[in-house]
N, C-alpha and C positions, 0 to 999 in steps of 0.2 A: 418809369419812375414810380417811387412808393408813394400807396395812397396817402390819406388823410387818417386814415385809420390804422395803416400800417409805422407811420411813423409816431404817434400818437402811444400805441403800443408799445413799441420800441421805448420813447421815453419814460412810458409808466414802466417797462423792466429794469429799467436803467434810473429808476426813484428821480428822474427829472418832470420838473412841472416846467412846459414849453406853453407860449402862447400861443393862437392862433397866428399871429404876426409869423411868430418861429418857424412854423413847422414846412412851409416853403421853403425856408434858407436852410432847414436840415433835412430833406425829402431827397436832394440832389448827391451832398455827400455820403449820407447813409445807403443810398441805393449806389453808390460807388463803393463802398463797403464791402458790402454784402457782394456785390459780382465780384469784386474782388477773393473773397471767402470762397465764392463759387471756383475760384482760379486755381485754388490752393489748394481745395479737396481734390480737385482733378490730378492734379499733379503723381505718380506714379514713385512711393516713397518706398518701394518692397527692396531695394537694394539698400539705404540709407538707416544705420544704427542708430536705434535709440538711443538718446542722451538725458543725460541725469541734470545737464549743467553745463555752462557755455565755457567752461576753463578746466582745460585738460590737469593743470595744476592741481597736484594732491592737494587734501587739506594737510595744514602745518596744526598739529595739537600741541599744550605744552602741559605743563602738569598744573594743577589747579592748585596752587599756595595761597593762603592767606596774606593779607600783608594790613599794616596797621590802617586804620578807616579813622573816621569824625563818630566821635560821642553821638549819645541819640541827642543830649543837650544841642550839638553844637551842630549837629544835621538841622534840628527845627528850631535855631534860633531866631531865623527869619520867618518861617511857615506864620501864612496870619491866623491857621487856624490847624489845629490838630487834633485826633479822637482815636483814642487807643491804638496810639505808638504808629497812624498814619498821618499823610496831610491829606485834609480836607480841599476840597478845589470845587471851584463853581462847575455844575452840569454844563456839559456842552454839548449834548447830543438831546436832542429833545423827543 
């Protein structure tokens, strides 16, 4: 099982602050994780093509037309606050 350190680590790469309390109740799955990962690399993929993308489906393109939109008035009639033709919005990322 992962240590106290090892998992502790883990959640400092992964920008989680875990407490002490935590890091028991995630030591178990994350060390299930990882052997898992161990399972994967093993795995023998030299016959198996490269994929771009899970849907064989072409992309459908269509032509890029204009079509009529909202005034800039009537886009920010509701915005509570706007500053050179954007809307302003509370930070959410601190």
């Amino acid at each position: 099982m992962l240590s106290k350190e090892e998992v502790l680590k883990i959640a400092k790469l992964s920008r989680l602050k875990i407490s002490d309390a935590e890091i028991e109740s995630f030591a178990k799955p994350l060390d299930k994780l990882l052997h898992y990962m161990e399972d994967l690399k093993a795995l023998d993929l030299s016959d198996v093509e490269p994929m771009t993308g899970v849907e064989d489906a072409p992309t459908v393109l269509r032509e890029d037309v204009p079509l009529p939109s909202l005034s800039h008035e009537q886009a920010f009639a509701n915005a509570p606050e706007e500053e050179n033709g954007h809307f302003v919005i509370p930070k959410v990322i601190g």
